[in-house]
Structures are given as structure tokens and as C-alpha cells.
C-alpha atoms as an extended CHARMM CRD file, in Angstrom:
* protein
*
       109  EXT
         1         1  UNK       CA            -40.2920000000     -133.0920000000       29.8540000000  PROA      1               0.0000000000
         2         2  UNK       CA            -39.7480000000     -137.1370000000       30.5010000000  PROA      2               0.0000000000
         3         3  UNK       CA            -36.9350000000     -138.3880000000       28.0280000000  PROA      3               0.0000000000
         4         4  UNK       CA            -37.2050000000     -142.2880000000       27.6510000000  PROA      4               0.0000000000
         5         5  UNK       CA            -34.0410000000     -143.9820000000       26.9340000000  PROA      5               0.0000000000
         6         6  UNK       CA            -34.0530000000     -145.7120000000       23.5200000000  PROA      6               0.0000000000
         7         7  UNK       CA            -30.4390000000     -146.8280000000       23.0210000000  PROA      7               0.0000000000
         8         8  UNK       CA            -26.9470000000     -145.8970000000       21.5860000000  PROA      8               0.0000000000
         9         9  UNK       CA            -25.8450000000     -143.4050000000       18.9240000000  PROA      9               0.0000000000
        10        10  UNK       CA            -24.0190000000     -146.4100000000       17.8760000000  PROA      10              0.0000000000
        11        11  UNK       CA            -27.0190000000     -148.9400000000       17.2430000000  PROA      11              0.0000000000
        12        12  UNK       CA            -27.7470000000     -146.3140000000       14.0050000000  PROA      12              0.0000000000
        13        13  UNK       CA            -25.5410000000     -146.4440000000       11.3040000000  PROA      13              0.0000000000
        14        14  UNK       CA            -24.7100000000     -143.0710000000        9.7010000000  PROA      14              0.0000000000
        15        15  UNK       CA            -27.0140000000     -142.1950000000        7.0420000000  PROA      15              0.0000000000
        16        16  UNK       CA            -29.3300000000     -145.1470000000        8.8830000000  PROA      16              0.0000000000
        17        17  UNK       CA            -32.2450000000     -145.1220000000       10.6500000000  PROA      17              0.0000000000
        18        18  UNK       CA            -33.8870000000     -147.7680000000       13.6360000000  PROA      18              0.0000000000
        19        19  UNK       CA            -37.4850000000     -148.0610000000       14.6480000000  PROA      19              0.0000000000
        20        20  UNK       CA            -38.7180000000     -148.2770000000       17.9950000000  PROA      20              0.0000000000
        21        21  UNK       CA            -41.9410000000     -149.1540000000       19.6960000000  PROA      21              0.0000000000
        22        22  UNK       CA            -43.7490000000     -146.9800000000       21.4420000000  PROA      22              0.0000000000
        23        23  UNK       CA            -47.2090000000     -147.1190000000       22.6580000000  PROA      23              0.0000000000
        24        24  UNK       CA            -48.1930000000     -144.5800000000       20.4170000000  PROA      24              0.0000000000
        25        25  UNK       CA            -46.6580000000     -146.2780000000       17.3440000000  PROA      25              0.0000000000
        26        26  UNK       CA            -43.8500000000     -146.6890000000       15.8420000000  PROA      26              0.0000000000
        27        27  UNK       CA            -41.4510000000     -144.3360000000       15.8210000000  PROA      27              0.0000000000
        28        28  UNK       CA            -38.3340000000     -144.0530000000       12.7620000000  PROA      28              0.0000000000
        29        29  UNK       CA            -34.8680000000     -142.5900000000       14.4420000000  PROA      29              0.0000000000
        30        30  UNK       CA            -32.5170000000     -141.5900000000       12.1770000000  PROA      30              0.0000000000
        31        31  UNK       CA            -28.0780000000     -140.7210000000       12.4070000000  PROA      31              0.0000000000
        32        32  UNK       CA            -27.2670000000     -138.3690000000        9.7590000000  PROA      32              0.0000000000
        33        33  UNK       CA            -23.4200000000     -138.1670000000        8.0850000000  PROA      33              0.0000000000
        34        34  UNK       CA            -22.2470000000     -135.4540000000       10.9000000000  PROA      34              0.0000000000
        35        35  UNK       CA            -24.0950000000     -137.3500000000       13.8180000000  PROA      35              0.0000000000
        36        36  UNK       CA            -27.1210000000     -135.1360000000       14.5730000000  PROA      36              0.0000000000
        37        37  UNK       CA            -30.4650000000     -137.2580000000       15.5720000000  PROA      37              0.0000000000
        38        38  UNK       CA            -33.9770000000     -137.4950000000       14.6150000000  PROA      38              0.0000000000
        39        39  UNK       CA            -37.1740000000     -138.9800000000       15.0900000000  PROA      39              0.0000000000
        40        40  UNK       CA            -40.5210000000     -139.2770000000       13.6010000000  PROA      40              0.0000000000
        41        41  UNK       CA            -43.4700000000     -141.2460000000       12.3610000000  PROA      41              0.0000000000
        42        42  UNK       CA            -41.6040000000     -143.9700000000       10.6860000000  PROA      42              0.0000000000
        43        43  UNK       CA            -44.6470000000     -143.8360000000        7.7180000000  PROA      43              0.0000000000
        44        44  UNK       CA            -44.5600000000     -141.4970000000        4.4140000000  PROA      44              0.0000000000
        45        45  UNK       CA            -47.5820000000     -139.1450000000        4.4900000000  PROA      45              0.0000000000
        46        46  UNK       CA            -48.1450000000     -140.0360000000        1.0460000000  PROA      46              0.0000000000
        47        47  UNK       CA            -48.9570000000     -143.6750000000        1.1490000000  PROA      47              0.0000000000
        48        48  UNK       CA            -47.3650000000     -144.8100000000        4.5470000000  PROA      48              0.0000000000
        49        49  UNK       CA            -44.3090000000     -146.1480000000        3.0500000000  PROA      49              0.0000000000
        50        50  UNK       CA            -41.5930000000     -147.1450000000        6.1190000000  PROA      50              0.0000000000
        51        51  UNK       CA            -39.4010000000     -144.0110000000        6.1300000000  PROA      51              0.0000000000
        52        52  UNK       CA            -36.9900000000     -145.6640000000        8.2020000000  PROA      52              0.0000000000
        53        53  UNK       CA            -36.0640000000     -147.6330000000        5.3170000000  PROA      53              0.0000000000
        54        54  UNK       CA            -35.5730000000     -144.9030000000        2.9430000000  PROA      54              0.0000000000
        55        55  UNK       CA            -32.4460000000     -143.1300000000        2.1540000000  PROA      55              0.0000000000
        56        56  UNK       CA            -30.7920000000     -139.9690000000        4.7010000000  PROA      56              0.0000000000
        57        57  UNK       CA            -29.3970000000     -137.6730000000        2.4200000000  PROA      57              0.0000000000
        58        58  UNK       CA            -28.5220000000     -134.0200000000        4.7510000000  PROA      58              0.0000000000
        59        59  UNK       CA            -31.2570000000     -133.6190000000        7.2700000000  PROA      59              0.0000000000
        60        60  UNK       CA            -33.6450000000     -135.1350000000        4.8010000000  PROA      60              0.0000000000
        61        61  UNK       CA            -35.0770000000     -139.0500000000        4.1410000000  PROA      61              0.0000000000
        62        62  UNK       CA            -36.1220000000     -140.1740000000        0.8260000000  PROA      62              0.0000000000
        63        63  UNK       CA            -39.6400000000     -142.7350000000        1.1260000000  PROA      63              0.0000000000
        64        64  UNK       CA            -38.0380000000     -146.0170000000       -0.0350000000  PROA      64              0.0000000000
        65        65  UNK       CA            -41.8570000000     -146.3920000000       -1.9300000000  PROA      65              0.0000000000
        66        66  UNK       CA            -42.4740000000     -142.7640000000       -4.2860000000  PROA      66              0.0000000000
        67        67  UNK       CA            -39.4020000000     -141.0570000000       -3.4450000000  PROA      67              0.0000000000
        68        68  UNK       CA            -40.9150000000     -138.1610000000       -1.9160000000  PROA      68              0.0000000000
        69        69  UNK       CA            -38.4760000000     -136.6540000000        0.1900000000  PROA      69              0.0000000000
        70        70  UNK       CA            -39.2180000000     -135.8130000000        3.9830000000  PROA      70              0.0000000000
        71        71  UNK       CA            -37.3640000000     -133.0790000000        6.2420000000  PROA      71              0.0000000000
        72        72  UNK       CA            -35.6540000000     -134.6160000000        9.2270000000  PROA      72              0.0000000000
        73        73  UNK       CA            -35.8850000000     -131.0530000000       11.2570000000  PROA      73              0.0000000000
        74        74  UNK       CA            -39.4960000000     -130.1310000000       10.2080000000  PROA      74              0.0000000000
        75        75  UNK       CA            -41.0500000000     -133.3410000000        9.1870000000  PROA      75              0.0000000000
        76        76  UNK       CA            -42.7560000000     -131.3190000000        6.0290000000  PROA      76              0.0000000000
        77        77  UNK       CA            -42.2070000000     -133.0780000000        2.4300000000  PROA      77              0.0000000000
        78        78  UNK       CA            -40.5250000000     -131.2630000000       -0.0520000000  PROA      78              0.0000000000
        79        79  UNK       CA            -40.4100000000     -129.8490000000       -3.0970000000  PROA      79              0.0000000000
        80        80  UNK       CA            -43.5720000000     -130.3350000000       -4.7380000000  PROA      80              0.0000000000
        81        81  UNK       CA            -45.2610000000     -132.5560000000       -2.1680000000  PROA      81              0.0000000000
        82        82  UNK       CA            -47.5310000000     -131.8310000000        0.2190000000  PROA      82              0.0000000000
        83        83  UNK       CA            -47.8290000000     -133.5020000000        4.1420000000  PROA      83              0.0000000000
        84        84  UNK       CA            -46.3780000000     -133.9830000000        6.8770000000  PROA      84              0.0000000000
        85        85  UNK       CA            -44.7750000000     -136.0580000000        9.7050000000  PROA      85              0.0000000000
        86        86  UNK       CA            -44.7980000000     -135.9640000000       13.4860000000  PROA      86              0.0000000000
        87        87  UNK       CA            -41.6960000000     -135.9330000000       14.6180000000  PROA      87              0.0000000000
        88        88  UNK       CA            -40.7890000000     -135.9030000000       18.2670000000  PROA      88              0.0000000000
        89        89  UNK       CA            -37.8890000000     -134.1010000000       20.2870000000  PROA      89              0.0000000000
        90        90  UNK       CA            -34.4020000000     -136.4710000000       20.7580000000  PROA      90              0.0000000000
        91        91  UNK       CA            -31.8110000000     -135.7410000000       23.0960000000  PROA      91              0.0000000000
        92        92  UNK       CA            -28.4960000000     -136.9400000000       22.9490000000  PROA      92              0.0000000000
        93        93  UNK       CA            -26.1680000000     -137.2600000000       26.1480000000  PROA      93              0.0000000000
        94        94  UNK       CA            -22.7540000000     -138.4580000000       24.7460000000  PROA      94              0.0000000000
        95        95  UNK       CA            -23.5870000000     -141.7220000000       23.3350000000  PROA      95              0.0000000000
        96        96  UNK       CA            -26.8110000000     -142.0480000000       25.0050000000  PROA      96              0.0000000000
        97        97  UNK       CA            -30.4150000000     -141.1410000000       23.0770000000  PROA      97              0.0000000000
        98        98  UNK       CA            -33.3230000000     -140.3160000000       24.4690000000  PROA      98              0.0000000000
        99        99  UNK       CA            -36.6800000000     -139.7330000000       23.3330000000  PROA      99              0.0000000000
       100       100  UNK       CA            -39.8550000000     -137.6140000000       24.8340000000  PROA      100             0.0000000000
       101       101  UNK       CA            -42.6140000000     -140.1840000000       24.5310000000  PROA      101             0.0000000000
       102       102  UNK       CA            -45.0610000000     -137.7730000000       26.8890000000  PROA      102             0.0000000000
       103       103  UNK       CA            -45.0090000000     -135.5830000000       23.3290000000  PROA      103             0.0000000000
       104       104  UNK       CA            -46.3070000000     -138.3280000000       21.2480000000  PROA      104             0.0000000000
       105       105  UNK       CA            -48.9530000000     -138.1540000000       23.6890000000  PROA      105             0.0000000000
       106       106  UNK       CA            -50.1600000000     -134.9160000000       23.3770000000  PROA      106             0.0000000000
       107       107  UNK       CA            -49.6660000000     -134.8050000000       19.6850000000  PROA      107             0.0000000000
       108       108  UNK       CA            -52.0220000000     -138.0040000000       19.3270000000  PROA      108             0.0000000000
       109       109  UNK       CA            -54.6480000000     -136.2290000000       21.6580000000  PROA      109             0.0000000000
């Protein structure tokens, strides 16, 4: 796998998200309270709402537009809701991240 480099753990604030452009959209990265990563889709399967402007609560987001609330591991909505997001694999390398962008490729195929 080809990681891209996409910044600092530091440019996200805890509990925050940034977005980054990708050729295959753009794509919501997220810092959660105890420092673990995340990326995905930065739209709400409901009715595309900007997840990267919702709130990070655990290893979950909240959509800023209907409050549906979005699993930062999985990508799945929960509770009641139904859909998903694509999220795509992060790696961290002390304060480095890195993203795969070959697997939003071959998700988008």
C-alpha cells in the first residue's frame, strides 16, 4: 500500500476534524480525545451534511445537519439509522499522518 502524507497530528484539534483534497473527493480526518485517527467521506449518508464539521464524541461524529451519528472505525450510522461511509486506512508515524489514497481508488471503481 502507498501512504500519502497529509500533515501533522497537530494541525487537528482533539475532538476536531480537517478535510483534505484528494482526487477522489474530499476526504474528513478526524483526532479523537486519546489521539487515535480517522478518515472518511467528509459527507453524511443521509443528506451529505459535512461530517467534518460535526461533533467527535468516542470513536463516533455527530452530522452537524440531522444529528445522525457516524462510527469513526466502521463508517456505519448508528442507532436507528441506516448508511454508510467510506472511510479509508490512516497511519500515524509519531506526529506524522498518512493516508492510502490508492484505496479510495479501488473503492470508487
Amino acid at each position: 500500500m502507498t501512504w500519502t502524507s497529509i500533515g501533522s497530528l497537530s494541525d487537528i484539534p482533539r475532538r476536531g476534524a480537517r478535510c483534505v483534497a484528494t482526487p477522489h473527493g474530499k476526504i474528513a480526518v478526524f483526532r479523537t480525545a486519546d489521539d487515535q485517527v480517522f478518515a472518511m467521506d467528509d459527507h453524511c449518508p443521509h443528506k451529505g451534511g459535512p461530517l467534518s464539521q460535526g461533533i467527535v464524541h468516542g470513536a463516533s461524529v455527530t452530522c452537524p445537519l440531522h444529528n445522525w451519528v457516524i462510527s469513526l472505525e466502521t463508517g456505519k450510522a448508528l442507532g436507528a439509522d441506516e448508511g454508510s461511509v467510506r472511510t479509508i486506512p490512516v497511519r500515524v508515524e509519531g506526529e506524522r499522518l498518512f493516508i492510502a489514497l490508492e484505496a479510495l481508488a479501488s473503492k470508487a471503481a
